[in-house]
N, C-alpha and C positions, 0 to 999 in steps of 0.2 A: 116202524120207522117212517113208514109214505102218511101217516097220521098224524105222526109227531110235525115233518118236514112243511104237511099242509098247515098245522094248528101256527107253527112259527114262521109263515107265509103270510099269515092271516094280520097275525100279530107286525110284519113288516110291512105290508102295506097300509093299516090304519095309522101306523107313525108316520110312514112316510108322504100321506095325504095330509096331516096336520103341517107336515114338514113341509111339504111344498103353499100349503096356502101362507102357513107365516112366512114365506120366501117372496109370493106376490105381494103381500100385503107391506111389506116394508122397502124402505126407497133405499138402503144403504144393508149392505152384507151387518150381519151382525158381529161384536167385536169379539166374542168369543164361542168355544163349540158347545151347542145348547147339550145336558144331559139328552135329550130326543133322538139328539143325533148319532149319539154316541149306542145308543141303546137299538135305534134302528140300522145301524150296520152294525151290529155285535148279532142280533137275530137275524138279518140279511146272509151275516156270513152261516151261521149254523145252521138255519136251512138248506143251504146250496152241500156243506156238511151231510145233512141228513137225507139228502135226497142224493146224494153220493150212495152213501150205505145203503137207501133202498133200495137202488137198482141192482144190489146186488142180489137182493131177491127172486122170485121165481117170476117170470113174465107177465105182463098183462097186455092187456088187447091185442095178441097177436091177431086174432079171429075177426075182431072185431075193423081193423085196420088203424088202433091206436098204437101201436106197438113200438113205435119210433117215437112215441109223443115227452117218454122219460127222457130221454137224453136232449131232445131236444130242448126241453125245459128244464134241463142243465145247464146245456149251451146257455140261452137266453141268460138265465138267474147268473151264470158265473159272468158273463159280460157286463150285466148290470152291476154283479160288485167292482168289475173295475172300474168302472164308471163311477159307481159310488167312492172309492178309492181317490178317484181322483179330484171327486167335489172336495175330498176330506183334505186333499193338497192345498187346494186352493182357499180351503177355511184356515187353516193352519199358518197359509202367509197371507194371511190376513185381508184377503181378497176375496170379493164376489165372482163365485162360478158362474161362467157362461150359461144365460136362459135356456139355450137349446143343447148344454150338457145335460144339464138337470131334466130337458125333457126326454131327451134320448133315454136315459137314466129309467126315468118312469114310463116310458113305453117297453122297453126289454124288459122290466119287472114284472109289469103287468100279464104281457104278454107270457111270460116265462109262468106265469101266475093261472093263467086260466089255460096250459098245457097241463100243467100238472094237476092241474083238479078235472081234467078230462082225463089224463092218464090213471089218476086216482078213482075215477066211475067207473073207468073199464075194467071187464072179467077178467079175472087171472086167468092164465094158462098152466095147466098142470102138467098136461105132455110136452115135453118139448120135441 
């Protein structure tokens, strides 16, 4: 699952770099919700999904002092879909989301993004 949850991580943040540069590059919101967008929070959510189930797994970095780094990159990822959630309100009425929604948005992804591919290098623990 922590494979799956990184591979569909991978896959949300290359959309949502495309997503955010066609957001600078144009002067007016666009009038309707691109397929891109639709696709990167449909993977945004099933990662936060998948990374749900993995933690239900056996530990990793406890030893190492990663060991907190899974949930924390829950936290992060499930804040950023609200966030995303609420860009999707605001494309819906047909309004351009606030600049520093959208960044907030990409900084908790991110960030939410390189715990979990620390959490994913670190050694499993077998004893608990």
């Amino acid at each position: 699952m922590l494979i799956a949850a990184l591979s569909t991580m991978g896959v949300t943040v290359c959309l949502g770099m495309w997503l955010g540069a066609l957001y600078l590059v144009r002067e007016e919101p666009p009038k309707r919700i691109p397929i891109t967008g639709l696709v990167h929070g449909s993977a945004g959510a099933l990662c936060v999904v998948l990374l749900l189930l993995a933690l239900r797994g056996p530990p990793r970095g406890v030893h190492t002092g990663a060991g907190a780094f899974g949930w924390a990159s829950f936290a992060l990822l499930a804040t950023a879909l609200l966030g995303g959630a609420t860009i999707l309100s605001f494309q819906l009425r047909r309004r351009g989301a606030p600049t520093l929604l959208i960044a907030m948005h990409g900084m908790l992804g991110a960030a939410g993004g390189i715990l979990l591919a620390a959490w994913w290098a670190s050694p499993v623990s077998f004893d608990r």
